[in-house]
C-alpha positions as a printed Julia matrix, in Angstrom:
142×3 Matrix{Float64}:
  29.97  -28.31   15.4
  26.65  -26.87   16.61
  23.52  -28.65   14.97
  20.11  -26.86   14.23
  17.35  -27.94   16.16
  15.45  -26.38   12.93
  17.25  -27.02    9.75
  14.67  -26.33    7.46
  14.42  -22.93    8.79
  18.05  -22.8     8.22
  17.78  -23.44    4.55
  14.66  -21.32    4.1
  16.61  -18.46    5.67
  19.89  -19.11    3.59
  17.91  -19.49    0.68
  16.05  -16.32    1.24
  19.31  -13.8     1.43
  21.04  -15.93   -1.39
  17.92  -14.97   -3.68
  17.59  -11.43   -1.61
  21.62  -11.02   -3.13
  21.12  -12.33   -6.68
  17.72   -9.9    -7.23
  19.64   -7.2    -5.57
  22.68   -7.75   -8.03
  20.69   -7.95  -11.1
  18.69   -4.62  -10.41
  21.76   -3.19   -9.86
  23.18   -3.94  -13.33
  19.81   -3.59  -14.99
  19.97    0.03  -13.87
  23.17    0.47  -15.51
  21.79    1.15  -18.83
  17.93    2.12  -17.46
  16.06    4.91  -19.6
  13.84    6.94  -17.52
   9.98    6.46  -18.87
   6.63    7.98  -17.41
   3.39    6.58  -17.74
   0.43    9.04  -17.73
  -2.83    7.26  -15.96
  -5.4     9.7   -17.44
  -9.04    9.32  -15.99
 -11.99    9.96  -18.41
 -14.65    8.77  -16.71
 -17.21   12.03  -15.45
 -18.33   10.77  -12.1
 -16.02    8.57  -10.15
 -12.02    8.45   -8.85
 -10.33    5.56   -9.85
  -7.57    3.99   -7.79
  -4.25    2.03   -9.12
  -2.0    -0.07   -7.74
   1.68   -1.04   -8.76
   2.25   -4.63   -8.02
   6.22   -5.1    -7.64
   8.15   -7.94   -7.56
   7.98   -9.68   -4.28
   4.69   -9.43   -3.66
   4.9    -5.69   -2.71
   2.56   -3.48   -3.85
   2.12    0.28   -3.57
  -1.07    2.1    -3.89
  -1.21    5.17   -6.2
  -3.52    8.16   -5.11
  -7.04    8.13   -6.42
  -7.27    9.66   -9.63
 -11.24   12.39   -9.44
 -12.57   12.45  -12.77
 -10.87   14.34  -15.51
  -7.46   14.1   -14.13
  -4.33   12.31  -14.46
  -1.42   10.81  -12.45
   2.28   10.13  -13.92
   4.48    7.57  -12.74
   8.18    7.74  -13.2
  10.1     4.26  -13.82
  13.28    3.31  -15.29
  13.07    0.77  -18.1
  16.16   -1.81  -18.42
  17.6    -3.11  -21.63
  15.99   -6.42  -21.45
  12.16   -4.63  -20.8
  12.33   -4.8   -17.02
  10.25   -1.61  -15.86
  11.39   -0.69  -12.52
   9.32    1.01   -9.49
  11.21    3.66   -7.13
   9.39    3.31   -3.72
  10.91    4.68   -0.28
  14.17    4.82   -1.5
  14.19    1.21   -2.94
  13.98   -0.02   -6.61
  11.72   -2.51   -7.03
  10.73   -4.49  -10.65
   7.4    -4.07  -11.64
   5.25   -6.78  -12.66
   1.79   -4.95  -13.32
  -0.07   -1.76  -12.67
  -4.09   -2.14  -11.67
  -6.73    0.39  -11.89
 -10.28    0.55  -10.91
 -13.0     2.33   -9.85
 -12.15    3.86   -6.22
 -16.08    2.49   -4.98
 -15.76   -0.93   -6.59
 -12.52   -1.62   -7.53
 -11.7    -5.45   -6.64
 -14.55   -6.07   -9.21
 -13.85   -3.17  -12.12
  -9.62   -3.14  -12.45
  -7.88   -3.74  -15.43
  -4.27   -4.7   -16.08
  -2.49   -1.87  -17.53
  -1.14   -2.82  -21.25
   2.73   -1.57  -20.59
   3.7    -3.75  -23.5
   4.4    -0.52  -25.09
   6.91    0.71  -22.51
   8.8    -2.5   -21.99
   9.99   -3.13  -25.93
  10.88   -0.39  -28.44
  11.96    2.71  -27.51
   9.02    4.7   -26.68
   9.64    6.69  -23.34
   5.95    7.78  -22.22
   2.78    6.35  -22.41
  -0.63    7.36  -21.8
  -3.62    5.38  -20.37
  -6.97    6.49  -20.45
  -9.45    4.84  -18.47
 -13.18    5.38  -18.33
 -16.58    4.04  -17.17
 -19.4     4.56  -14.51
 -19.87    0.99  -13.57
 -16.89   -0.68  -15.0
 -13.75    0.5   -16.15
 -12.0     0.35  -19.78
  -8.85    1.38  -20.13
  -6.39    1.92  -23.47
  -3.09    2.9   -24.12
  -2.69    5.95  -26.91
């Protein structure tokens, strides 16, 4: 029987695919029954782009394009039963836990969490954000 000269790297690494395999199987199922949703980031604001981020499970996250003044960006996700909103990023599905946005110039200071409470229960399939501000941004869900 061959011992590990590093067991606890063993049991990190074992417990690492074992958790890989059950997050893997439950996305799976989740996206049995998913409904497609799109969330519309709209920015108001009349001077500067603001930039979002969609933090995913895992600590992944996945930078949206700026967003000039004026304009709007609309993410597609699928939305399982129990709320779970999931991400579709280089061919892999990925749950998402938040969305960020901020001014482009100044943004670790000025994001916001996204409200997606709206997307997550009920039965609503699109949401729009607006966000606005010069300085700071504000953003709201209509």
């Amino acid at each position: 029987m061959h011992q590990s000269k590093r067991p606890g790297l063993v049991l990190a690494v074992t417990t690492r695919a074992v958790t890989f395999a059950a997050s893997f199987a439950y996305t799976v199922s989740a996206l049995a029954d998913a409904t497609p949703i799109k969330l519309t980031i709209e920015n108001a604001a009349s001077g500067p782009n603001i930039r979002c981020q969609v933090i995913l499970a895992h600590f992944v996250t996945h930078d949206l394009p700026t967003i000039p003044a004026s304009q709007s960006a609309t993410i597609e996700m699928d939305r399982a039963t129990d709320g779970t909103l999931f991400f579709r990023k280089g061919g892999q599905t990925m749950a998402t836990e938040n969305i960020l946005c901020g001014l482009d110039q100044n943004w670790t200071v000025s994001r916001n969490d996204l409200d997606l409470r709206a997307l997550r229960i009920g039965t609503r399939e699109a949401l729009q954000v607006t966000c606005s501000g010069a300085t700071t941004l504000t953003c709201r869900s209509l």
